[in-house]
C-alpha positions as MATLAB code, in Angstrom:
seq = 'XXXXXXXXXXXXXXXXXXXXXXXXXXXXXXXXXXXXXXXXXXXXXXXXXXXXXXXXXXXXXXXXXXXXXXXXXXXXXXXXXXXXXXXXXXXXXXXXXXXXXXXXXXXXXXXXXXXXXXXXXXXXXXXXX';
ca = [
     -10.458  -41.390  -29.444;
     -13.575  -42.592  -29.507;
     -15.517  -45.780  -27.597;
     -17.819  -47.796  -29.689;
     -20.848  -49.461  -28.419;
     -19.195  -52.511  -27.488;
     -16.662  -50.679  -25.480;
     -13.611  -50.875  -27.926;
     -12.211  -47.621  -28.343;
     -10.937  -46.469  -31.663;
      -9.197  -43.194  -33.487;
      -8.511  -42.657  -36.672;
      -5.172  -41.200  -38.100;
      -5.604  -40.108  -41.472;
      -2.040  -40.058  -44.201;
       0.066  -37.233  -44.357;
       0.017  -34.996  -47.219;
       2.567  -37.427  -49.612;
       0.528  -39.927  -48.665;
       2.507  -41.771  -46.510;
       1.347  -43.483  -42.791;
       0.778  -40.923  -40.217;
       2.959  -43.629  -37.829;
       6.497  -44.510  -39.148;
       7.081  -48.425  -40.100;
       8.655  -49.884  -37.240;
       7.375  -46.723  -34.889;
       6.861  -47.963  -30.871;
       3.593  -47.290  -29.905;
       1.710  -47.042  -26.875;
      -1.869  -46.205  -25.965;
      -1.989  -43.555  -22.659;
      -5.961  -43.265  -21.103;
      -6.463  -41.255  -18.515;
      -9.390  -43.213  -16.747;
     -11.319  -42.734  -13.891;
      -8.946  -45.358  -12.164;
      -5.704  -43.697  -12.646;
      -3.522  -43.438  -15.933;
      -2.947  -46.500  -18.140;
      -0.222  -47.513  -20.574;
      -0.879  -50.310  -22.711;
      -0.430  -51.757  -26.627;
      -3.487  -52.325  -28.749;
      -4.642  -55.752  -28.458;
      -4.948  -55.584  -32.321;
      -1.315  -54.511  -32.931;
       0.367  -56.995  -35.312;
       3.944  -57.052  -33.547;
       5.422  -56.204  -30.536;
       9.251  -57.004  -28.778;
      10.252  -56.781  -25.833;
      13.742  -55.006  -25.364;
      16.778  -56.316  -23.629;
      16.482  -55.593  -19.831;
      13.070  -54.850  -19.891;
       9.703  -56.106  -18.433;
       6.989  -54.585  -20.340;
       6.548  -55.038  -24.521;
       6.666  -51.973  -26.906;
       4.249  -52.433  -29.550;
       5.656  -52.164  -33.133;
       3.773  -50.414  -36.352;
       4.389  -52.811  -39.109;
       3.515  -51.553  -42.099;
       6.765  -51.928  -44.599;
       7.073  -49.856  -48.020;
       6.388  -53.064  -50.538;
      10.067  -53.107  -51.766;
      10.623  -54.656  -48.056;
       7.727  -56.750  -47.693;
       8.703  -60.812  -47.485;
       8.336  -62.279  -50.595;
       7.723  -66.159  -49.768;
      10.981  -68.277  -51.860;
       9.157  -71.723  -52.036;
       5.641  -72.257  -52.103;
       3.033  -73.381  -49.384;
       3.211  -77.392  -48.678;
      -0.045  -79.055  -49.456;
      -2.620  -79.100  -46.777;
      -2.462  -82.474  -45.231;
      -5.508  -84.798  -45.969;
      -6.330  -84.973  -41.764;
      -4.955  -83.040  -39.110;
      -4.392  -83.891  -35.170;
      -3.896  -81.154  -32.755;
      -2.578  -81.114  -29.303;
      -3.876  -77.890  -27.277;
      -1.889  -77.083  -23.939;
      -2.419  -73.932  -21.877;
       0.705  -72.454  -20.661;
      -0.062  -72.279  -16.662;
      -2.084  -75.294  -16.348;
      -0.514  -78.480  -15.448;
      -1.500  -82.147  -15.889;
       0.531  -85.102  -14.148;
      -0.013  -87.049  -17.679;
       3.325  -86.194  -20.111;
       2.978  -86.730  -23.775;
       5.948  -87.965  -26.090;
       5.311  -86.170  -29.534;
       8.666  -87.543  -31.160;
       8.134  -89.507  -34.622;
       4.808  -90.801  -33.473;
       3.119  -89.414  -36.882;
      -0.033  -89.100  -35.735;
       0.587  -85.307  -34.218;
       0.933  -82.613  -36.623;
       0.391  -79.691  -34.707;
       1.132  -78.636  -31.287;
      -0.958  -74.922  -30.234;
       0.446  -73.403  -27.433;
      -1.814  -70.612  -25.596;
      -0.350  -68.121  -23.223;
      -3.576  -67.530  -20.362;
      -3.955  -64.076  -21.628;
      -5.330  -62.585  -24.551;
      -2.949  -59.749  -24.973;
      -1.236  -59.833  -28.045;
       2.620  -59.366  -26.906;
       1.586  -62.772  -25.201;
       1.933  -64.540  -28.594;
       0.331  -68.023  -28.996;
       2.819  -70.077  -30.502;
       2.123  -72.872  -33.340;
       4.819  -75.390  -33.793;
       3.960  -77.122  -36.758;
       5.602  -80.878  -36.865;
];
């Protein structure tokens, strides 16, 4: 591995042979640093899944990369973009002693929920309405 000079470290895995990924699709992986501070497990910040298994605390990030034959093929095609948009924005964490009714008031479209950490098996969730 190697640390850029931001600080983000980085390796490079090249194909096998065939040609095919050097990690599996649907492979768990896990980073393992041995830093001055003691040993560290984690999952990329960049990885583009993760679960978390039955019984268990920590996530397992996932290596999504499917063979196209099993990629999601989209059946109907993307609604139009709406001519304005209104956003809610609540932190997960923080609370607020005002409470906000969304039902049928048609003036909220989209309600962005952020987790307080920027890890990415702590998914932000968008609820589109």
């Amino acid at each position: 591995m190697t640390r850029d000079d931001y600080g983000v470290w980085e390796i490079f895995l090249p194909n096998n042979a065939d040609g095919s990924s050097a990690i599996p699709h649907g492979s768990r992986v896990k980073i393992r640093m041995d830093t001055p501070s003691g040993v560290k497990d984690s999952i990329s910040a960049w990885i583009k899944f993760s679960v978390q298994a039955p019984g268990e605390i920590p996530f397992n990030g996932i290596y999504y990369d499917p063979p196209e034959e099993e990629k999601y093929v989209f059946q109907h095609p993307q609604p139009k973009r709406p001519e304005s948009l209104r956003i809610y924005e609540s932190h997960i964490g923080m609370s607020s002693p005002i409470s906000i009714a969304f039902g049928g008031s048609g003036h909220v479209k989209v309600i962005s929920i952020f987790f307080l950490s920027e890890h990415s098996y702590m998914n932000s969730i968008v609820v589109a309405i």
